[in-house]
Every structure is written in structure tokens, then in C-alpha cells.
C-alpha positions as CSV (number, residue, x, y, z in Angstrom):
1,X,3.6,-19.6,13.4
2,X,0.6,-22.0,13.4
3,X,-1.6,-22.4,10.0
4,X,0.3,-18.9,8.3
5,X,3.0,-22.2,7.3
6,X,0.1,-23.6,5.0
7,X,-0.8,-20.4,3.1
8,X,-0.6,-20.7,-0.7
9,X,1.0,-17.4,-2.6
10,X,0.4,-17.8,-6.5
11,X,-0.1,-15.1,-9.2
12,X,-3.8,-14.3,-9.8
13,X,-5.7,-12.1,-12.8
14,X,-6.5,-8.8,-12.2
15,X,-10.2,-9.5,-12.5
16,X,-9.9,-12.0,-9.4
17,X,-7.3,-9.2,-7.4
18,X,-9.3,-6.0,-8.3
19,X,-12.5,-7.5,-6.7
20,X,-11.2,-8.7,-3.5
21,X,-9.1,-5.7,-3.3
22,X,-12.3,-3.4,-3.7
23,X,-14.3,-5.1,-1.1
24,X,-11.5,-5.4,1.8
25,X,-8.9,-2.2,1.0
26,X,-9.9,0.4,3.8
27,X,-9.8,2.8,0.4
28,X,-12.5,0.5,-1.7
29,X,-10.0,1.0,-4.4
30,X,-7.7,-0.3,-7.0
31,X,-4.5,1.3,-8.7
32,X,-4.8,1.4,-12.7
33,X,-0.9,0.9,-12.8
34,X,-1.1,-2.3,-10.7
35,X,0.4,-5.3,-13.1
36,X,1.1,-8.0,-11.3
37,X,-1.3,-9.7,-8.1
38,X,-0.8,-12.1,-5.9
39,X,-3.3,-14.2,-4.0
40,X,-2.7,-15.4,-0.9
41,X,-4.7,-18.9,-0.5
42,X,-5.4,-21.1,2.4
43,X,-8.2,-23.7,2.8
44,X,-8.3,-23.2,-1.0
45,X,-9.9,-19.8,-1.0
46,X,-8.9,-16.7,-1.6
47,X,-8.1,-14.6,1.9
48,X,-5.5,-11.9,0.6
49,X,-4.4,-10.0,-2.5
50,X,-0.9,-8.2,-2.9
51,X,-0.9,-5.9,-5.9
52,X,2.2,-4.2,-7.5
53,X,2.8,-1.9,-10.5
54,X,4.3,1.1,-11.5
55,X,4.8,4.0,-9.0
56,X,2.0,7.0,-10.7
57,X,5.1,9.6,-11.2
58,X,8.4,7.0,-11.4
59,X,10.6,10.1,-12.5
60,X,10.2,11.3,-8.9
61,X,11.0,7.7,-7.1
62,X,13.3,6.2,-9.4
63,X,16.6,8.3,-8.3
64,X,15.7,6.9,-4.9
65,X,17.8,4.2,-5.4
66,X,20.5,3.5,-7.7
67,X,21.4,2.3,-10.4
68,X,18.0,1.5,-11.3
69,X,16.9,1.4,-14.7
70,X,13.1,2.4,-15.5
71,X,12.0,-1.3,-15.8
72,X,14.2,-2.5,-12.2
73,X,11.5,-1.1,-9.6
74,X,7.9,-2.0,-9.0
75,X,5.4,-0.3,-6.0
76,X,3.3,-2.5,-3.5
77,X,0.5,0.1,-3.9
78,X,-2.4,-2.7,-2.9
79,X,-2.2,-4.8,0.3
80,X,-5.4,-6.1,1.1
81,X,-6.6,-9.5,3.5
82,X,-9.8,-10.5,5.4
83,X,-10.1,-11.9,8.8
84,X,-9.8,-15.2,7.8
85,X,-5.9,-15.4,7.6
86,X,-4.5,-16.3,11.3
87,X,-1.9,-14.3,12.8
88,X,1.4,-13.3,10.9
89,X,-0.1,-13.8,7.7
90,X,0.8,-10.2,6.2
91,X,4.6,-10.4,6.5
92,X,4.8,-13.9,5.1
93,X,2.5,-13.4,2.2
94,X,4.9,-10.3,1.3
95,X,8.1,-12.6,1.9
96,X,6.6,-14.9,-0.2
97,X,6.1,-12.9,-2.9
98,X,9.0,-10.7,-2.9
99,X,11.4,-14.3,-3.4
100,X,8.6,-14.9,-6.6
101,X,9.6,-11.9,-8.1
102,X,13.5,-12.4,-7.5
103,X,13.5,-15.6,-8.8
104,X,10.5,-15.1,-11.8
105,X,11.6,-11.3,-12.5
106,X,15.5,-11.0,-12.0
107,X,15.5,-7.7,-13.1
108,X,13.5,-6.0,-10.9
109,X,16.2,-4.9,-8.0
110,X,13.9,-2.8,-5.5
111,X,10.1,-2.1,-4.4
112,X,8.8,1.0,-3.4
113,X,5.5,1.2,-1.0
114,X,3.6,3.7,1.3
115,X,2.2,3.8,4.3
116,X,-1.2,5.9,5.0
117,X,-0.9,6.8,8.6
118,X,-4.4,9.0,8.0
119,X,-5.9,6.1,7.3
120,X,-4.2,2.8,7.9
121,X,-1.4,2.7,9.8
122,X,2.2,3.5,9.8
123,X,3.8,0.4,8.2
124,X,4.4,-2.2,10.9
125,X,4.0,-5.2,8.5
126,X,6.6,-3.3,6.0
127,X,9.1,-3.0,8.8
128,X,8.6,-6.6,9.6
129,X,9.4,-7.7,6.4
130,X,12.6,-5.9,5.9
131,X,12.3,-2.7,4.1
132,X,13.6,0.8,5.4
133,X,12.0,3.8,6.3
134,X,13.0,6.5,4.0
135,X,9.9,9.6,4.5
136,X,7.8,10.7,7.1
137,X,5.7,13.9,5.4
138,X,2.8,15.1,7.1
139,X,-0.7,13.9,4.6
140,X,-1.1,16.5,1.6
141,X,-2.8,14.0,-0.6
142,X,-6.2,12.7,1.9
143,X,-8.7,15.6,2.5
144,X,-11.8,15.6,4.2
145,X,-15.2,17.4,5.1
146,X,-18.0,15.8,7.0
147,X,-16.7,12.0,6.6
148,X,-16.1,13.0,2.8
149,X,-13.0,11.8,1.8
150,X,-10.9,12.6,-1.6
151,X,-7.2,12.1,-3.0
152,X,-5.2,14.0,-5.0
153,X,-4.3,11.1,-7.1
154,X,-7.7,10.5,-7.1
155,X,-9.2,13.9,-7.2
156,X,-13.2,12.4,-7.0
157,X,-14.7,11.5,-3.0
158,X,-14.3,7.4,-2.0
159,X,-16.5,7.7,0.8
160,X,-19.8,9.1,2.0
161,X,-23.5,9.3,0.5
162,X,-25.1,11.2,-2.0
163,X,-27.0,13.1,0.6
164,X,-24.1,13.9,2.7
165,X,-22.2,15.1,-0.8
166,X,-25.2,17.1,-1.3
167,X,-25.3,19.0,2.1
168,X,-21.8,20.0,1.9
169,X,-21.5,21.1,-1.6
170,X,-24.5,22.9,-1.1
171,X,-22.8,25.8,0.5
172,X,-21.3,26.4,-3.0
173,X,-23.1,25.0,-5.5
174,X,-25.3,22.1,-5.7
175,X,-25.3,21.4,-9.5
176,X,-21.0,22.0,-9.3
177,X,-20.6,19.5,-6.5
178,X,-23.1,16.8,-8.4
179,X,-20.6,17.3,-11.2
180,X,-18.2,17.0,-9.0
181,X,-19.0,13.9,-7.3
182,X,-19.5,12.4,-10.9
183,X,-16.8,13.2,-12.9
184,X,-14.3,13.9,-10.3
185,X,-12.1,17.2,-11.0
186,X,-9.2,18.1,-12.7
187,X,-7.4,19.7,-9.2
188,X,-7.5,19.9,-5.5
189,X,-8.7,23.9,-6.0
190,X,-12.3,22.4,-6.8
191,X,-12.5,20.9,-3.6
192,X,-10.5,23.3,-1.4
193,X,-14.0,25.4,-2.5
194,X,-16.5,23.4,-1.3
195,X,-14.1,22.9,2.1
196,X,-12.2,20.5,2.1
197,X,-9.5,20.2,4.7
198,X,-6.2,17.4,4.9
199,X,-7.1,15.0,7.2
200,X,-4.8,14.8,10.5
201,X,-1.6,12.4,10.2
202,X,1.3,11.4,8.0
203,X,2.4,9.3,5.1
204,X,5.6,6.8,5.6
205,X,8.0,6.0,2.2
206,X,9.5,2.5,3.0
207,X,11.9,1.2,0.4
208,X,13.0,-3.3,-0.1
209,X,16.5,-3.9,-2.0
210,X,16.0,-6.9,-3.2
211,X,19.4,-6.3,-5.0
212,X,21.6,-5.4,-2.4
213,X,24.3,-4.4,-4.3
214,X,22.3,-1.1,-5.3
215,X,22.5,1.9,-3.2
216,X,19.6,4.1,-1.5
217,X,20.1,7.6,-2.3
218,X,18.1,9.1,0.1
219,X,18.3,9.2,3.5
220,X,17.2,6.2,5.7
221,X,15.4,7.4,9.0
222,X,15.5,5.2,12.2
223,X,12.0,3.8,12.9
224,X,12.3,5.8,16.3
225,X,11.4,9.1,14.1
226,X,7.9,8.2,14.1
227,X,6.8,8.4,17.4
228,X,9.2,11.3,17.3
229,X,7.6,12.6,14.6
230,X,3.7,11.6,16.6
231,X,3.4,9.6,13.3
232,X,2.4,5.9,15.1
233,X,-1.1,4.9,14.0
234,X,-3.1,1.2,13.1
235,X,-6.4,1.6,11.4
236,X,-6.4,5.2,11.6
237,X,-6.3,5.7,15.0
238,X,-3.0,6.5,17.4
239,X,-1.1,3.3,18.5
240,X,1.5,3.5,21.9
241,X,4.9,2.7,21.5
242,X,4.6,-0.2,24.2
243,X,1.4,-1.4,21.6
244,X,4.0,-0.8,18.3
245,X,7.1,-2.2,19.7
246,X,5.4,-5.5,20.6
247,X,3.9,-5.9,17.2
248,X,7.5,-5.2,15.7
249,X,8.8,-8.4,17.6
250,X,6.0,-10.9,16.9
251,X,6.6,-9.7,13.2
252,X,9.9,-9.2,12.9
253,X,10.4,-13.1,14.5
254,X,7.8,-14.4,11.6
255,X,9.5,-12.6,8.8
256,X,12.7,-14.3,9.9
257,X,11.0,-18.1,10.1
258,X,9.0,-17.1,6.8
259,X,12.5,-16.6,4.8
260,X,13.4,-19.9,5.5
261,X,9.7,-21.7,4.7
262,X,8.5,-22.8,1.4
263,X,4.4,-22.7,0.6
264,X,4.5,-21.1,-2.3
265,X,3.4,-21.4,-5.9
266,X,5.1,-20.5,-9.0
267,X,2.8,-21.8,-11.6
268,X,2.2,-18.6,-13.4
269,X,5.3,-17.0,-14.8
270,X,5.5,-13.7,-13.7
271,X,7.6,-12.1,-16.9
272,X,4.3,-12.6,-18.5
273,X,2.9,-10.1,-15.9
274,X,5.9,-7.6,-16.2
275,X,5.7,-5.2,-18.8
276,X,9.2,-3.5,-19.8
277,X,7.3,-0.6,-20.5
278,X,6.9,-0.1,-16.9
């Protein structure tokens, strides 16, 4: 387990969180709805940042697991760390702060998180750390043209220059793609027009009860479906099952020790950080 033993796991503002999270999320992004950060500490600096919130749409999630009340569920919708952090890291900063919230936030009873196999990867850290696998949906919500990237949820580009923006939306309209580019757009149709196509891969639904005596209402897929499914990736890129299946061990063997380990710090209350509005 080596130096991940000595890594710190404390709440942190959102000022602190958003940064870090901008500079080393593959997306360069935050979530609005993200409420509560952790930071994940060692040496006494900052090296990772665990945000979680509210799901965007929580009337379509919530029946995913009942009984659940509107304020008993929260999303992992951030996970970001630099290359700082030594081996395991990402499955005991998650541990970590899943026993926080139990013990700080009682009431929440599940968390909700997704995996962006376009992107990312297909959620080898989640698996380690104990949640289920509960969707495997080709990606509807990443689209692409020329190494322009934009999200439904987020319906503006996140990647790319101005120059390339400019080349490809000149095809339909200059001035309507500046705007565009801008002030984002009120659909997916205004980027359909100027091209844009869904990148290649999948998205993965993995679901933590941290009150086991709730039920998941939907059904729970063996993590063979996704190399049925062709769905394996890491960093955006195809992964072998040989590859996968050894990462699953090492992790799987951490998360285990990691349950069992201290290193934490619950200075900051979190019901502070929980809003019942949720």
C-alpha cells in the first residue's frame, strides 16, 4: 500500500476544489450542483479533489434505489488527482470519504456516479471501491467534429481553438457558430448543424449503498457485460481484459486494506455542506 496509508482526506471550499478540479479533470470542468469537496492531502498539499452534489435530473435516478427520500442520495460527478499521489490512491481517497459522509451525513443512504468510457475510462476505481454496475448505454451526451468536443448537459464546446471553431462552423455560418462558441445553445439541434457527430464509446451507471438495508431497483449487470458489451476503456482509449482484470485485483485488494485504515480528517462538519434542499 506504501505512502497511499499517509494520505489526508478532509472537506475543502469549493473555491480550493473548483480550481484543482479545472486544471486536472480530463473535461476542464466543474459541476454547478457539486456541494460538498473533498481534498485528498499528502505531504501537506493538495494532490486530489472528490466532488459530490446533486444528480442534474434526480427525478430520473432517485427510483433507482429505494426507499430513498430526495435528500438520502448524492452523485460523485467530480474525481479529479495529479501524478503526485502513488499507486492506489483513487479507491482509498473514495473509501475514505464515503465512511465521512456515513458517519457526518447519516442520512444520505446511496451515491450515484458515471463513468465516461468516450473519454475516461469504464470505472475500474468504482468497481474497486464497491459499487455496482447498473447501465452500460452507448454515449448520446459527448459529440464531436474536428477535436471539437460538446455535452448535452453542457451544450457549449470544452475543447479546441478559436480558429479550429471557426473552420468548422464556417460551413454554416461563421457569425452563428461565434455565437455559438460564446453563449453556448439552448439544444443539441444547433450543433447537429454545424456537424457534429457522438463520439465512439459508452457511458457506465455504477451505484454505492451505503445503507444496505435499501434495495436497487434496477437491474445490476455483471462487470463481464462490458467487454461484452466492447465497452472497456482507460483514458479514452480500448483497455484488454488481461490489462482490466489485473487492475481490478490490485484495487480491489486496496479497497479491502483501505476499509480497515484510518488517515482521515473530520474537522469540517459536513451537514454544514449538505443542503436538504438537495
Amino acid at each position: 500500500m506504501g505512502r497511499a496509508k499517509e494520505i489526508i482526506v478532509k472537506v475543502i471550499p469549493s473555491k480550493l476544489a473548483n480550481e484543482f478540479v479545472k486544471k486536472h479533470h480530463y473535461s476542464g470542468k466543474v459541476v454547478n450542483n457539486s456541494n460538498l469537496h473533498f481534498g485528498c492531502f499528502l505531504d501537506n498539499q493538495l494532490h486530489g479533489v472528490l466532488s459530490y452534489g446533486s444528480p442534474l435530473d434526480k427525478r430520473k435516478v432517485l427510483p433507482s434505489v429505494q426507499p430513498s427520500l430526495w435528500n438520502e442520495m448524492l452523485e460523485l460527478n467530480r474525481m479529479a488527482f495529479d501524478e503526485y499521489l502513488p499507486k492506489y490512491s483513487e479507491s482509498r481517497c473514495i473509501a475514505i470519504s464515503i465512511r465521512l459522509i456515513k458517519k457526518n451525513a447519516p442520512h444520505i443512504k446511496w451515491i450515484l456516479s458515471f463513468s465516461d468510457g468516450t473519454q475516461c475510462g469504464d470505472g475500474t476505481i468504482y468497481r474497486a471501491s464497491g459499487f455496482v454496475l447498473t447501465s452500460i448505454k452507448k454515449n448520446d451526451q459527448v459529440w464531436e467534429i474536428e477535436g471539437m468536443k460538446v455535452t448535452d448537459t453542457s451544450i457549449r464546446p470544452n475543447t479546441g481553438s478559436l480558429k479550429t471553431f471557426n473552420k468548422v462552423v464556417s460551413r454554416v455560418s461563421v457569425k452563428k457558430g461565434i455565437n455559438i462558441l460564446n453563449n453556448g445553445a439552448s439544444s443539441m439541434s444547433k450543433f447537429k448543424e454545424l456537424g457534429y457527430k457522438p463520439l465512439q464509446g459508452f457511458q457506465l451507471r455504477y451505484i454505492y449503498l451505503i445503507d444496505k438495508t435499501c434495495k436497487i431497483t434496477v437491474p445490476i449487470l455483471p462487470f463481464s457485460m462490458i467487454d461484452k458489451m466492447g465497452a472497456g476503456m482507460y483514458k479514452g482509449e480500448k483497455i484488454t481484459i488481461a490489462e482490466r482484470q489485473h487492475a481490478a485485483v490490485a484495487h480491489t485488494g486496496e479497497q479491502m486494506a483501505s476499509s480497515h485504515e484510518g488517515a482521515f480528517d473530520s474537522t469540517l462538519p459536513l451537514n454544514s455542506r449538505l443542503n436538504l434542499e438537495l
